[in-house]
C-alpha positions as CSV (number, residue, x, y, z in Angstrom):
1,X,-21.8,54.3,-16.4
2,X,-23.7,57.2,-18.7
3,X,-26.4,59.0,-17.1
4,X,-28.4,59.3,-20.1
5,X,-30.1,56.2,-18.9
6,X,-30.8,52.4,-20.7
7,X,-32.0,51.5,-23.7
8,X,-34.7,50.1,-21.7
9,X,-35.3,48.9,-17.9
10,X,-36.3,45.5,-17.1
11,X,-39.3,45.6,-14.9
12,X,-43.1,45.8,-14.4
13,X,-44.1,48.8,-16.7
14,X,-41.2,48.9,-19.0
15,X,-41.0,47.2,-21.7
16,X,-38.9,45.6,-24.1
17,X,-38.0,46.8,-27.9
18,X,-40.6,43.6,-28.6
19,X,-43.3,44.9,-25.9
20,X,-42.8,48.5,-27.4
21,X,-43.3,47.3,-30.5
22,X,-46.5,45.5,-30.0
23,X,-50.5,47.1,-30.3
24,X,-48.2,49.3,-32.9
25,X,-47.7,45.9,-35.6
26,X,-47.6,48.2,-38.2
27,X,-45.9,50.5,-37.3
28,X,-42.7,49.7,-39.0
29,X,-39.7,52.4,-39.3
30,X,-40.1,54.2,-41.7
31,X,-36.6,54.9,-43.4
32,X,-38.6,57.1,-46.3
33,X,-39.9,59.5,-43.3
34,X,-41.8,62.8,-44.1
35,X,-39.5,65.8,-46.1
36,X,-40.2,68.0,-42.6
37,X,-37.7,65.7,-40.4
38,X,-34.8,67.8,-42.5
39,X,-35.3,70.5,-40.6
40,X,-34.9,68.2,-37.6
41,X,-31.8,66.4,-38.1
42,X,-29.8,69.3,-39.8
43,X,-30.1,71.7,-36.7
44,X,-28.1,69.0,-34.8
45,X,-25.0,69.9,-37.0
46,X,-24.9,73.7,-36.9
47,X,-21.6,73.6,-34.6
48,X,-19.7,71.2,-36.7
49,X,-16.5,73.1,-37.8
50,X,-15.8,74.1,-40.6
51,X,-12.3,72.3,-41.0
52,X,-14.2,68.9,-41.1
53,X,-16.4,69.6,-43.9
54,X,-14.1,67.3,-46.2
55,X,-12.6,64.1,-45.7
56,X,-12.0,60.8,-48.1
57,X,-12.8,57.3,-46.5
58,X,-11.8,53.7,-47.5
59,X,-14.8,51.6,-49.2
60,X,-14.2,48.4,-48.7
61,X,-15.1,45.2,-51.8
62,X,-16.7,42.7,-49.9
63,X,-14.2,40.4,-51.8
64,X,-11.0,42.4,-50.9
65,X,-8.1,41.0,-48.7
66,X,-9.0,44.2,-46.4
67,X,-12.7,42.4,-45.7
68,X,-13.8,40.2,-42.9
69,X,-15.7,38.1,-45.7
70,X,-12.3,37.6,-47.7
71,X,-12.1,33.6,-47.8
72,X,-8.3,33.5,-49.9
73,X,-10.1,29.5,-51.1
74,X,-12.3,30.9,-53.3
75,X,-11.7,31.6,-57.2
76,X,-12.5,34.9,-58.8
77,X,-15.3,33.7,-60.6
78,X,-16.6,31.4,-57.4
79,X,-16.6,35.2,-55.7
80,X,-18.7,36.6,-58.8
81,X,-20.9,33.8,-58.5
82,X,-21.7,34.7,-54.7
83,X,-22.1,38.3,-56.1
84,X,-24.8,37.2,-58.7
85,X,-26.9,35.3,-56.1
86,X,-26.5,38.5,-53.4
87,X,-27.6,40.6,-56.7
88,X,-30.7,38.4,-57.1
89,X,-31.7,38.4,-53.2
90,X,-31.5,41.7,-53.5
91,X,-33.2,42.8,-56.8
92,X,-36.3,40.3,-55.9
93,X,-36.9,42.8,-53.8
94,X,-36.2,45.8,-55.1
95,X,-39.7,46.6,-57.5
96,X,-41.3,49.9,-58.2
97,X,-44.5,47.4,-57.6
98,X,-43.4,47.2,-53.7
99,X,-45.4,49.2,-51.2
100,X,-45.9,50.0,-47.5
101,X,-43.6,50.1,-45.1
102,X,-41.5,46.5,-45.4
103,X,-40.9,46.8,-49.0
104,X,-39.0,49.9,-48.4
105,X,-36.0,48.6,-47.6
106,X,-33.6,46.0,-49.8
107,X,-32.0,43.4,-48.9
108,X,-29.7,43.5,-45.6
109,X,-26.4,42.2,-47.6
110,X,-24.3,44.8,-49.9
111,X,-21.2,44.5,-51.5
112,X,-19.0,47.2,-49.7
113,X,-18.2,48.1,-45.9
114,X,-17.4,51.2,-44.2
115,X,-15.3,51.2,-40.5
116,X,-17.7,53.7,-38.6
117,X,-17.8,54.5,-34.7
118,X,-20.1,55.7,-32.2
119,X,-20.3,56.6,-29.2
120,X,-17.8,58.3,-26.9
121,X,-15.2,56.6,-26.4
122,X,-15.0,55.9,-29.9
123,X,-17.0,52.0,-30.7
124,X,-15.9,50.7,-34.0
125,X,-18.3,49.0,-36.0
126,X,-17.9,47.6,-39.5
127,X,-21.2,48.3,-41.2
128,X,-22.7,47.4,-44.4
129,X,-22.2,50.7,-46.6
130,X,-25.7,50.7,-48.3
131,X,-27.2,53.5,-50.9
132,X,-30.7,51.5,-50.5
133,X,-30.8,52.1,-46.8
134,X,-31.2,54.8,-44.8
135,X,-30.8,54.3,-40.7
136,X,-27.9,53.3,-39.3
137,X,-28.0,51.1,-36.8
138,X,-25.9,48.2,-34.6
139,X,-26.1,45.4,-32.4
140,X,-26.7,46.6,-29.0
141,X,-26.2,45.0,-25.4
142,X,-28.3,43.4,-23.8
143,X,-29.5,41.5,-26.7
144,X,-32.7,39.3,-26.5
145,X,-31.8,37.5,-29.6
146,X,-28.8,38.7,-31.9
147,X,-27.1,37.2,-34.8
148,X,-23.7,35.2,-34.8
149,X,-21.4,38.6,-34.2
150,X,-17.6,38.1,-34.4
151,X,-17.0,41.9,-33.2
152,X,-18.0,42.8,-29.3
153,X,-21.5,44.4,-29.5
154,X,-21.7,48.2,-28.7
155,X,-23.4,48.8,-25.3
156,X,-24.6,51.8,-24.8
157,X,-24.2,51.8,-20.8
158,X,-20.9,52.6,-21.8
159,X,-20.6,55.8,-24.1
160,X,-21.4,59.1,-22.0
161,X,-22.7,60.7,-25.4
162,X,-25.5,57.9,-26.0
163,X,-29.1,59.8,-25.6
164,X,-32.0,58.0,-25.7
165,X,-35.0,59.9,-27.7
166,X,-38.3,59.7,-26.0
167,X,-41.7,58.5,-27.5
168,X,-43.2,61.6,-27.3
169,X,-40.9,63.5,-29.3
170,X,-40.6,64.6,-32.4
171,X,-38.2,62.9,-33.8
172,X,-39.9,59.5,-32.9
173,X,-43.3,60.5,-34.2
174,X,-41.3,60.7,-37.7
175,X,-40.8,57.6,-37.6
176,X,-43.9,57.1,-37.0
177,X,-45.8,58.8,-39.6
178,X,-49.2,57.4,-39.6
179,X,-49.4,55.6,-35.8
180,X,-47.9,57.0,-32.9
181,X,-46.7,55.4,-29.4
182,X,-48.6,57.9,-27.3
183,X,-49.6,54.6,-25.5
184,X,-46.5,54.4,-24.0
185,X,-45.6,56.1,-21.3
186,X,-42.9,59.4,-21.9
187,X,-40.4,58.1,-20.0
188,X,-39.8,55.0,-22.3
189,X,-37.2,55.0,-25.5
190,X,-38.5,55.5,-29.1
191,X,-38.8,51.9,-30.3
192,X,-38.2,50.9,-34.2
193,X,-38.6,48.1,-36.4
194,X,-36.8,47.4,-39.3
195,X,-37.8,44.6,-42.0
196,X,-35.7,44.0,-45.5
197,X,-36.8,42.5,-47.9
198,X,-35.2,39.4,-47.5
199,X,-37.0,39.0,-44.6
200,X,-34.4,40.0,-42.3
201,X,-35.1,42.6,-39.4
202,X,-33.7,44.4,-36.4
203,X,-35.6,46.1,-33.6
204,X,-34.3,47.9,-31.2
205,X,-35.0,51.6,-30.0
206,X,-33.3,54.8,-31.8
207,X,-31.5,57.3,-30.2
208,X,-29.1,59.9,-30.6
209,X,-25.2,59.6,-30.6
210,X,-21.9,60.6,-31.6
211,X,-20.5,58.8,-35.2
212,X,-16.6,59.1,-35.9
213,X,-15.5,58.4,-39.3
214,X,-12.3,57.8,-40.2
215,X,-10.1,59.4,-43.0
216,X,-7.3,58.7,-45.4
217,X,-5.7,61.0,-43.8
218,X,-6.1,60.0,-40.4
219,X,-8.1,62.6,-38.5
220,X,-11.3,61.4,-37.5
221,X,-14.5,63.5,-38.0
222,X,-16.8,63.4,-35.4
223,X,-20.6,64.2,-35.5
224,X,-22.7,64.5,-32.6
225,X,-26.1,64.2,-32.2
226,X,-26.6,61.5,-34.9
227,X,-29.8,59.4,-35.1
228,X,-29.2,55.7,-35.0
229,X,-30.9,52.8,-34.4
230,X,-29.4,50.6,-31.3
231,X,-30.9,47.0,-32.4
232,X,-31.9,44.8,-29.3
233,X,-34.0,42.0,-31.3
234,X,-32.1,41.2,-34.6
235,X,-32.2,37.7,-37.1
236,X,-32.3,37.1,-40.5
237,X,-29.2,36.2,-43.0
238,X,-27.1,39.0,-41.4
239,X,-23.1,37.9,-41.4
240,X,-20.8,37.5,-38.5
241,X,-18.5,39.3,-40.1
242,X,-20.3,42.7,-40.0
243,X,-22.2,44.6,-37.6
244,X,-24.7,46.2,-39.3
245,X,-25.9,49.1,-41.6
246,X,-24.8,52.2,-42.7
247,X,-27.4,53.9,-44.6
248,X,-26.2,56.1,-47.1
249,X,-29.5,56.4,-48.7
250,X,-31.2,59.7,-49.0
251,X,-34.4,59.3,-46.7
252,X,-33.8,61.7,-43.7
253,X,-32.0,59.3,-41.3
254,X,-29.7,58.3,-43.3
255,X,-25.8,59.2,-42.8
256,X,-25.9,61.7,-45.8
257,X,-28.9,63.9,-44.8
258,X,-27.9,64.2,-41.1
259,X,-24.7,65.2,-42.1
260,X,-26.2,67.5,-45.0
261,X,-24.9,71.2,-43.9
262,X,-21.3,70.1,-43.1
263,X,-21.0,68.5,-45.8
264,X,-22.8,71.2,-48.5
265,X,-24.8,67.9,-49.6
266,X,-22.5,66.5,-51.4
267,X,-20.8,63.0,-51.5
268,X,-19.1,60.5,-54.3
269,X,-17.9,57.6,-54.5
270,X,-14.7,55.6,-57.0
271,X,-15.4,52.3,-57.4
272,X,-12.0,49.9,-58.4
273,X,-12.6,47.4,-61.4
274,X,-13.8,44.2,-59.9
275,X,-10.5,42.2,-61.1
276,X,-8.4,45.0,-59.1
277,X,-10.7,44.4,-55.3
278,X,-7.2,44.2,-53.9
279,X,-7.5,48.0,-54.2
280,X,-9.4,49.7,-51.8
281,X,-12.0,51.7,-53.4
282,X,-13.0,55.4,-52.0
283,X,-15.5,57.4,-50.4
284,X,-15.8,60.9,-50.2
285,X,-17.7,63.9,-48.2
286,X,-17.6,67.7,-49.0
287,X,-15.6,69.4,-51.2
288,X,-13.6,66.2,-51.6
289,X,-16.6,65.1,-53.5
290,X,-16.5,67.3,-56.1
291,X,-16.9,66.3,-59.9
292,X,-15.3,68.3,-62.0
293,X,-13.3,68.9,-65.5
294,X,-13.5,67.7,-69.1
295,X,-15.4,64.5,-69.6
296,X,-18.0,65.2,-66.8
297,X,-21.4,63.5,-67.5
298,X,-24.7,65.4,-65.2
299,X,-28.2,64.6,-64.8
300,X,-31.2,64.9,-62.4
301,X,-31.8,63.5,-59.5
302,X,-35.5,62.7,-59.4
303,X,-37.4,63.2,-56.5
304,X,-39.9,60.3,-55.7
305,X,-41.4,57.8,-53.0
306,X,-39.2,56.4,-51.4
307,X,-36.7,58.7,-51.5
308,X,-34.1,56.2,-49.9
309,X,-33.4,55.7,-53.5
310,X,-31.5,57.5,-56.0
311,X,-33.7,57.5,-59.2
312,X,-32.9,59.2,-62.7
313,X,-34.8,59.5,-65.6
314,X,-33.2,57.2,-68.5
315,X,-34.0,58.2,-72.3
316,X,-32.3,55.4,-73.7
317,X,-29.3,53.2,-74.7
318,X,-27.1,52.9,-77.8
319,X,-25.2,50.2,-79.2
320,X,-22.2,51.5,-81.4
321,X,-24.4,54.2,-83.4
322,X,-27.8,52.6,-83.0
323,X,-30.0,53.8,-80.4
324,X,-32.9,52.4,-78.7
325,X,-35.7,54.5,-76.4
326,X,-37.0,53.2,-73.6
327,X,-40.4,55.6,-73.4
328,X,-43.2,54.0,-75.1
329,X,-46.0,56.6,-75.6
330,X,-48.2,53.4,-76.2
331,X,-47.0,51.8,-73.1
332,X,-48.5,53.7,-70.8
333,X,-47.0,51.9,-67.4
334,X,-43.9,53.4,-69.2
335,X,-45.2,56.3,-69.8
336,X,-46.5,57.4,-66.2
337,X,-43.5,56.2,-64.8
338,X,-41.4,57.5,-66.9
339,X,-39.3,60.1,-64.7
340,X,-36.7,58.6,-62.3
341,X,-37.3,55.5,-64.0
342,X,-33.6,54.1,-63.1
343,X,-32.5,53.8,-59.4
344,X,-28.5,53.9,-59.2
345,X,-27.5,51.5,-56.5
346,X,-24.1,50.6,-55.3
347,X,-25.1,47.3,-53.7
348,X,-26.3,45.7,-56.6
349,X,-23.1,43.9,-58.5
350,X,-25.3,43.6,-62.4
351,X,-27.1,46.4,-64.0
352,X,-30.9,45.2,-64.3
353,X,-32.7,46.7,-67.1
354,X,-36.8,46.3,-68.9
355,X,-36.6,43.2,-70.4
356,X,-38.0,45.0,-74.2
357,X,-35.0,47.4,-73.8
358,X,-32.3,44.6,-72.9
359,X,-33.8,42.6,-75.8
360,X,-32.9,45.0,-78.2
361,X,-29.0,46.0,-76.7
362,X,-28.2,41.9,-76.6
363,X,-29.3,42.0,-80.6
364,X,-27.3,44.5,-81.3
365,X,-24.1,43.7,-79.5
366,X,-24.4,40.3,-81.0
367,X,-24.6,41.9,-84.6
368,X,-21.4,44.0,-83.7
369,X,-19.3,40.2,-81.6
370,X,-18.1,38.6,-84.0
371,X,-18.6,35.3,-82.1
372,X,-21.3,32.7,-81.2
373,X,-22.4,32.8,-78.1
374,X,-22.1,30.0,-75.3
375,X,-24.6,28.9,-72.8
376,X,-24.5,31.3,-69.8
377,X,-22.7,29.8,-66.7
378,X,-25.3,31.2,-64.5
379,X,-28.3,33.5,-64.0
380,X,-29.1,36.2,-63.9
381,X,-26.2,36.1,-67.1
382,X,-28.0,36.0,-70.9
383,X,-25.2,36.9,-73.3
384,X,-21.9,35.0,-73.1
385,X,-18.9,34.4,-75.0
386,X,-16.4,31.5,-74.7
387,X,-13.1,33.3,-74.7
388,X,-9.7,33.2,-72.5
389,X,-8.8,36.3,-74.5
390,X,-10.6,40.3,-74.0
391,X,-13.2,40.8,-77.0
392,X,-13.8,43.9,-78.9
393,X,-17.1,44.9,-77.7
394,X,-19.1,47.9,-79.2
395,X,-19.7,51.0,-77.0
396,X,-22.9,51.4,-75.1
397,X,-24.1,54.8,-73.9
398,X,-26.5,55.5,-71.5
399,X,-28.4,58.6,-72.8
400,X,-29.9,60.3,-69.5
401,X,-32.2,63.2,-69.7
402,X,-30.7,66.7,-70.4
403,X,-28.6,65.5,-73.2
404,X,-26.3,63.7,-70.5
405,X,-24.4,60.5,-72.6
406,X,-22.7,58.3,-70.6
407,X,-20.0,56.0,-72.5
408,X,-19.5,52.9,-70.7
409,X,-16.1,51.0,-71.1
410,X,-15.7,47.6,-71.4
411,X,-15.5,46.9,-68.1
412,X,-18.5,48.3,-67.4
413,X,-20.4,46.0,-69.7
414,X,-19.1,42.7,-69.7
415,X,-17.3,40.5,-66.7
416,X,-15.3,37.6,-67.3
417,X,-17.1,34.7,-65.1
418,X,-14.9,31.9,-65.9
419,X,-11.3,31.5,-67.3
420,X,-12.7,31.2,-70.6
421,X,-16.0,33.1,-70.3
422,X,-17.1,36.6,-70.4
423,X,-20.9,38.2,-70.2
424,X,-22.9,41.3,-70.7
425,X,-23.1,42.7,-67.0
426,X,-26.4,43.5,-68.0
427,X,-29.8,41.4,-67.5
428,X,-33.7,41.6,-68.0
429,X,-35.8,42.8,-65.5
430,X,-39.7,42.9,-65.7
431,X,-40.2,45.2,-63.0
432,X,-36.6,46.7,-61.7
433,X,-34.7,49.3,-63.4
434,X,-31.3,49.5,-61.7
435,X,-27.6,51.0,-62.6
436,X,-24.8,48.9,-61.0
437,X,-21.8,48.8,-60.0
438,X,-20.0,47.3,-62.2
439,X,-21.7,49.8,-64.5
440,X,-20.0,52.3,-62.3
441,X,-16.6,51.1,-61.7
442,X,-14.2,53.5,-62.4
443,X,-16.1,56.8,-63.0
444,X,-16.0,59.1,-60.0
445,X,-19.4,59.4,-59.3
446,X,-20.6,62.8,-57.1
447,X,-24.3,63.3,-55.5
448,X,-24.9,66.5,-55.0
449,X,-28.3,67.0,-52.6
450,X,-28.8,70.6,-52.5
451,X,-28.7,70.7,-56.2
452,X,-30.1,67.1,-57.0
453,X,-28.1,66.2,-59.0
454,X,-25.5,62.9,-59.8
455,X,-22.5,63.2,-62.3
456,X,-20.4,60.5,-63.3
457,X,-16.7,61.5,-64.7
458,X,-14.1,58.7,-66.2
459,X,-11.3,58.2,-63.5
460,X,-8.8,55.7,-62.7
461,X,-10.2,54.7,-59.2
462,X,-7.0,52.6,-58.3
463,X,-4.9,55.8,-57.8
């Protein structure tokens, strides 16, 4: 049995992740924690060696034979239709209107897992891989009141590198920004509460432990001293199938910013098509994650609240040679929120952009189809064609700022649905500006933290 003591201890004057949490309602985690807990987190890595600065990971499709979720029944376009609806849960949520602390966090479903452990020995958990989350965090023994889990729960009685973090430290009070748990006495664990916007949550207390991560090469990086959340109190539409969140957002608590020195910051990612999710798509860390060569497209990354999101600023869009702005100068919403207006997510399967801006690209691509469109099979889809065949579609760029044009393929802009029907992977948003993966798939796209910046370079993710 570890030393480093219980989650919590059953008894008069301890209390559980439900007890902690209460005279404190508020005070919800907050994944977008003050800039100052940096300084924090990245002292913990200062002994990581060098030699394990790069390594390449699988990223698994939700929809791939390699996933837990893989039902072999369903058809490719019943799988996109389950995709759509996850894309809608999750973009209902996902406003630049939301505020306070339960609207900073999307929906609890993604579409790609990561194989993580922690602890010592080594606990595998499957975990939802998620760009619009930042704390990771598990199902832990004893559980009060867990969802359906197919995979043992991690307990952390049984990993000599589990350390619980006190409430009167400084790592809980950053999660705490505006209450605190003084009340409590300093004995008793850190206690969090995490709600998504789906209305899903997990409470539990954080502590610190060690995170393996596998590599395609077999030689497992471990990290020590990793914040996580160990989740006591959990329900909501989580699956069976995972275990819970990896948060590769880029708040302070996420996987990325904890690992931040040994990793110079940097991370990407090589999403397969979507008709090839029998190919395992790839994640990398370090110097593995470097963009580079002819073809390379950069931009900003924009710094703004929350900053569990990735957000760029977005001049426009053309259609073939025609281009349309999105700044207004007599809009001015638009024009206040104008930089980092587009948040590039991973879990979101469509690309969701303003509804006057879309408007004008569907116009335009009709003009240049030389078809007549059929009813859309389902929303959020607008612009369908009836075809068993590919279609000649005209390019659209995405003009970021700095001059940064971004040619999307056909793949990236229209999905075949049915047999005989293929959409615009692109819909109408009144209050969401989002880049998805579809949009993605197939461009090697690097984040680099230190210098804020993303680049996206054409690459055939398969190989």
């Amino acid at each position: 049995m570890a030393s480093n003591g219980y989650c919590w201890k059953k008894g008069p004057g301890y209390p559980t992740p439900l007890e902690a949490m209460s005279g404190t309602k508020e005070a919800l985690l907050y994944v977008t924690c003050v800039y100052s807990v940096y300084i924090i987190l990245f002292c913990c890595f200062c002994t990581i060696e060098s030699k394990h600065s790069s390594f390449t990971m699988e990223l698994i499709h939700r929809d791939s034979p390699k996933s837990p979720f893989y039902n072999c029944s369903l058809t490719n376009s019943h799988r996109l239709r389950n995709a759509l609806d996850r894309t809608l849960r999750r973009t209902n949520h996902f406003t630049r209107k939301t505020s306070g602390v339960q609207g900073n966090v999307i929906s609890a479903q993604g579409e790609y897992l990561l194989n993580i452990s922690i602890g010592t020995p080594p606990f595998q958990i499957l975990g939802i891989a998620d760009t619009g989350s930042d704390l990771i965090w598990t199902q832990c023994n004893p559980c009060s009141n867990c969802f359906k889990q197919d995979r043992p729960l991690f307990d952390p009685q049984n990993s000599s590198s589990y350390k619980r973090i006190p409430c009167n430290s400084s790592v809980c009070a950053s999660f705490f920004p505006r209450y605190s748990c003084q009340s409590l006495e300093a004995n008793v664990a850190c206690p969090y509460k995490l709600s998504y916007g789906d209305e899903s949550f997990t409470i539990g207390f954080i502590a610190f432990e060690t995170v393996t991560l596998g590599s395609t090469l077999n030689r497992p990086v471990s990290i020590p001293n990793v914040v996580f959340g160990c989740g006591h109190h959990n329900d909501g539409i989580f699956s069976n199938k995972s275990s819970g969140i990896v948060g590769l957002g880029g708040g302070a608590h996420s996987l990325i910013s904890q690992m931040g020195p040994s990793i110079g910051g940097k991370f990407s990612y090589c999403l397969v098509p979507i008709s090839e999710v029998d190919r395992s798509s790839k994640i990398n860390f370090g110097s593995n994650a470097m963009v580079l060569g002819d073809g390379v497209v950069t931009t900003d990354l924009v710094a703004k609240f929350p900053p569990t999101y990735y957000y760029v600023t977005v001049d426009g869009f053309s259609v073939g040679d025609k281009r349309f702005s999105y700044y207004n100068p007599s809009n001015s919403y638009e024009s206040i929120d104008f930089e980092g207006n587009m948040i590039i997510d991973s879990g979101t399967t469509l690309s969701l952009i303003p509804r006057s801006l879309y408007e004008q690209l569907e116009l335009e691509l009709m003009k240049g189809i030389p078809m007549e469109p059929t009813e859309p099979p389902m929303e959020p889809l607008k612009l369908c064609y009836k075809t068993e065949m590919d279609i000649d579609v005209p390019i659209v760029t995405v003009h970021f700022k700095g001059a940064a044009d971004l040619q999307l393929k056909p793949i990236n802009t229209f999905i075949r649905v049915e047999d005989d029907i293929m959409c615009f992977s692109f819909a109408p948003s009144d209050d969401t500006f989002i880049f998805g993966n579809v949009a993605q798939m197939n461009f090697l796209v690097g984040y680099d933290l230190e210098q804020r910046t993303i680049s996206f370079k054409p690459t055939d993710c398969t190989k």
